[in-house]
N, C-alpha and C positions, 0 to 999 in steps of 0.2 A: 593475303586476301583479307579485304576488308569487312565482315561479316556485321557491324554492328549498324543498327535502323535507326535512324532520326526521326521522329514523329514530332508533331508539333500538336501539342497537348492545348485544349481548350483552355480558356483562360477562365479561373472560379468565377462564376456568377456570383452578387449578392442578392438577397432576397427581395422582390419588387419593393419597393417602399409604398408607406399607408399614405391615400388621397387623401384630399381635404373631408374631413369628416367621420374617415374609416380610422382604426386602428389594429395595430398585430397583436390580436392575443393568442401568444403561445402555450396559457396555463389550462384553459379548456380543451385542449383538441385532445388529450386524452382519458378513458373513461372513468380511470381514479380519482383525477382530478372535477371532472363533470359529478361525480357522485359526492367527492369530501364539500365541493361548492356548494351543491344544493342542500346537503347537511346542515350546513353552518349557517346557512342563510335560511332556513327551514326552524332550526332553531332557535336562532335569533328572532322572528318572529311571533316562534311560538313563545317566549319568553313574552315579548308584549302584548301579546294577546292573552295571557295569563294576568298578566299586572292590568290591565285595564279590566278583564273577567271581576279581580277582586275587588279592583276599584268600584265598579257600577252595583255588586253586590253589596258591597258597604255603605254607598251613599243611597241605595234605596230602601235599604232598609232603618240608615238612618234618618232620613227623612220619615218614613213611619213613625220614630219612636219623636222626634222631634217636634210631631204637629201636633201629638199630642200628651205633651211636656206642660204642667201646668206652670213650673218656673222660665227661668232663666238658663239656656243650656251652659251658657258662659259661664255665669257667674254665682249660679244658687250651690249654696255649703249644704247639699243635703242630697240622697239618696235611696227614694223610698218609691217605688215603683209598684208597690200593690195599692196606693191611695185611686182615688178615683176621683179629677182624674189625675193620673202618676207626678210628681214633682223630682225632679231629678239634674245635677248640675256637675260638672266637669272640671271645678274650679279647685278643689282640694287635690284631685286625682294629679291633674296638670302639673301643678304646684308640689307635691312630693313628686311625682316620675321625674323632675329637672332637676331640683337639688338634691335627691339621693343621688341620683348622675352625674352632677358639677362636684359632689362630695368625692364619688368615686374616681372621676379622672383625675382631680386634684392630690390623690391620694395614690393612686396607681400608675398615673405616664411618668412621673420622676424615677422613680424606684424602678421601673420596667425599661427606662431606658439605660437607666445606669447597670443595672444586670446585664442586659444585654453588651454593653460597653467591656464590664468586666470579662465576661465570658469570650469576649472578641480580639480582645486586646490586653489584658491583665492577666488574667488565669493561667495556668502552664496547661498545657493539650490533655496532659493525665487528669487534670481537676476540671476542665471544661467538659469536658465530655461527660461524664457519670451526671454532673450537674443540669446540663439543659436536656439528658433523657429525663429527668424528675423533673423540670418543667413539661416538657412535654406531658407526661402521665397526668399533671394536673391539669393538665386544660383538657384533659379528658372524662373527667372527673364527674359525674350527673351531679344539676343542679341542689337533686330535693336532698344528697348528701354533705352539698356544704350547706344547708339549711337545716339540718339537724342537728352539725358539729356549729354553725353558730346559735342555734336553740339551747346547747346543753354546753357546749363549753366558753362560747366568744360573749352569751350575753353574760353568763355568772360572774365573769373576768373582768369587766367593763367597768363596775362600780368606782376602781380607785382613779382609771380614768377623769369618770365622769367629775367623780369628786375634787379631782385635780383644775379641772377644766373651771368648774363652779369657782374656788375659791380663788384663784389668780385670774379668769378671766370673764368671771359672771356678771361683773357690771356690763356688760357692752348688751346683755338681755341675749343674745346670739347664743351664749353657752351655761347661762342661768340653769338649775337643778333646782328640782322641786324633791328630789329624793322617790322611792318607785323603781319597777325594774329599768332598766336601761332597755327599753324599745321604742327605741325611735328611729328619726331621720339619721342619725351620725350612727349609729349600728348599721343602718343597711347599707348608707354609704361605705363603711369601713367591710361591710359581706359582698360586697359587687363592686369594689376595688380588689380585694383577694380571689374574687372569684375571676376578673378579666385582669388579674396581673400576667394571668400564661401567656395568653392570645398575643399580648401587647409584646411581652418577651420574646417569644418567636418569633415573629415578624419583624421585629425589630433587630432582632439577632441575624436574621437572615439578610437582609439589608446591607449591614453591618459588614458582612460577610463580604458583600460586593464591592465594597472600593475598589476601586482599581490599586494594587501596590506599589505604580510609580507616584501616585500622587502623594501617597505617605513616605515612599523614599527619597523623594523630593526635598519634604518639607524636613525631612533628619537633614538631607544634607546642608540644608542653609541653619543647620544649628537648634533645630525647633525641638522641645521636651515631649516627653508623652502625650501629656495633655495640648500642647501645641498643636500638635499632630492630629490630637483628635477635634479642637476646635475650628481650626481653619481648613480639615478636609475630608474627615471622616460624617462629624455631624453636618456642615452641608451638601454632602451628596447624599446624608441618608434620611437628610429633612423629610422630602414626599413620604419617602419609605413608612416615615414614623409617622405620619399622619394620618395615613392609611391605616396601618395597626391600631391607633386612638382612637377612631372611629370603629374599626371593628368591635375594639370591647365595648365604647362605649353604644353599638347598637346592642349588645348584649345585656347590657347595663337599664337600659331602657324597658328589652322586653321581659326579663326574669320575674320569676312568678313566683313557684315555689318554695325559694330561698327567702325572699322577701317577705309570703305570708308568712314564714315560718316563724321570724322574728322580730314581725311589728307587730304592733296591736293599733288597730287602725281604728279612725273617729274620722269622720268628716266635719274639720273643722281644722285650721292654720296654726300652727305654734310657732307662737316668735322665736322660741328656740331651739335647736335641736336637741337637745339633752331630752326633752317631756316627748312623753310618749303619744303617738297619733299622728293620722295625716294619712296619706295613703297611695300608691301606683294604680295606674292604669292596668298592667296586668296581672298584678295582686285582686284590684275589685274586681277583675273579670273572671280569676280563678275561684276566688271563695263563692260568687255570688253567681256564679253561671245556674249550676245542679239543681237551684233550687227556686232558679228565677223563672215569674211565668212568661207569656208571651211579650206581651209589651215589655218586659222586663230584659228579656232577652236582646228585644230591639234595641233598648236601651244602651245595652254593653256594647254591640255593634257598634253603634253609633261612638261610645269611646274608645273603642276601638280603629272607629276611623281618624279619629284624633292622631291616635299613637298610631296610623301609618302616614298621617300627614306629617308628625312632624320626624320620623325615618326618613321622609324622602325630601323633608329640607336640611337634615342633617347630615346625610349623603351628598345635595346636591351644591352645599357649603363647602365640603371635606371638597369635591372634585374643584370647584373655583378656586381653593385656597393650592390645590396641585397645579393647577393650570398656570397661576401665579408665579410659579415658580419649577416650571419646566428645565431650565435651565440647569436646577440639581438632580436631575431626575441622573436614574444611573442609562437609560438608553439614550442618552447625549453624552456619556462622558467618552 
């Protein structure tokens, strides 16, 4: 006897399809999801609502100190904010904050990337290791302590430097020595390349990290050397990587304070060369001269202040065009 039942089983439905207009969102119908959304989008906002907060506090209060500016804010070599009425100008500060900065990347992305390089691909695992936890530890390092060790050890050091610098390349006026301590522009450049060589290292290292290893056992198999290996496939997918790391230090580079008062001695006035002492940052002037500055005086700093965040946010929004350029090597397309 034949005991077994035939049924005739419904055939699987698929999910109505979305009209014209409508779509299926699967990611909100549950309540994790509704709550991680409104998070992210909560904070994302509140992030621009912050930057614009600091924006409109910046430009009003430099407009205050602005209108009653008895110079040129562009362009006056001076700084004297208890005159009546106040004379005060932007031009010196501009002018060191970029070429202590152009000193420092110039000085620090080679060396940062080639460390990284080593530690990636050079090193044996026993030596790479101990080596970028002491990178690490330095980029942890407070500012006002590598401006003490360049106060007492990196400017005493400088002299044969400098003296080297003068004698083989002093005609060009660029590295002319008047003799004096060594505090200038090429010290700070050379204390805010040491100071963001960590940042640039790690990030860069990590990057590094990412290739994919078919692409580099690829390039062995068609016979390619080390350095093959690393030019045709490691440095262009880790290009973005690194730009992004060179912008980190150098926004750090930019805003350092403490290291920088510690070892310039600053004048509001231009020197054709870096070796003579003088010149000065944006937030070197805003550190020494805040405590003691009065009110217009303080507007004042604002007011340079909104400089050095106008030009963060053209130097961010360069670093992002210069990535976008070149999407292509990015590592979430390979």
């Amino acid at each position: 006897m034949d005991i077994t039942k035939t049924t005739d089983a419904p055939p699987p439905t698929s999910p109505p399809a979305a009209g014209p207009g409508k779509s299926v969102n699967r990611g909100a119908t549950r309540a994790g999801d509704r709550v991680f959304l409104g998070l992210s989008r909560g904070s994302g906002i509140l992030l621009l609502v912050i930057m614009a907060a600091i924006a409109v506090f910046l430009t009003y209060r430099a407009c205050l100190a602005i209108s009653k500016d008895h110079g040129n804010f562009l362009t006056t070599f001076e700084w004297n904010t208890n005159l009546v009425p106040p004379s005060f100008g932007i031009a010196v500060l501009a002018f060191g904050t970029v070429v202590s900065s152009v000193i420092a990347m110039v000085l620090a992305v080679p060396v940062a990337v080639a460390i990284a390089l080593f530690l990636t691909h050079y090193a044996p695992r026993r030596m790479s290791g101990p080596v970028a936890y002491v990178i690490d530890l330095l980029a942890a390092v407070p500012s006002i302590v590598y401006g003490l060790w360049g106060a007492l050890i990196l400017v005493p050091h400088l002299n044969g430097l400098f003296g080297w610098l003068d004698e083989y390349l002093g005609w060009t006026g660029i590295f002319s020595w008047q003799g004096g301590a060594p505090r200038s522009m090429l010290t700070v450049g050379i204390l805010l390349a040491i100071m963001i060589l960590p940042i640039i290292t790690n990030v860069s290292r990590e990057v590094f990290r990412q290739v994919p290893r078919m692409h580099e056992e690829a390039a062995l198999a068609l016979g390619a050397t080390r350095w093959e290996v690393i030019r045709m496939s490691v440095l262009p997918f880790g290009r973005s990587g690194v730009i992004s790391a060179s912008m980190l230090g150098l926004g750090r580079a930019l805003g350092e304070t403490m290291a920088v008062a510690t070892v310039l001695s600053p004048t509001f006035d231009i020197q054709t060369s870096l070796l003579d002492p003088g010149g000065g940052t944006f937030a070197q002037n805003i550190a020494s001269k805040f405590g003691e500055a009065t009110q217009d005086g303080r507007d004042a700093l604002i007011a340079s202040g909104l400089v050095l965040f106008v030009i963060t946010l053209l130097v961010n929004g360069a670093a992002r065009a210069i990535i976008a350029r070149r999407k292509e090597y990015s590592g979430a397309n390979a």
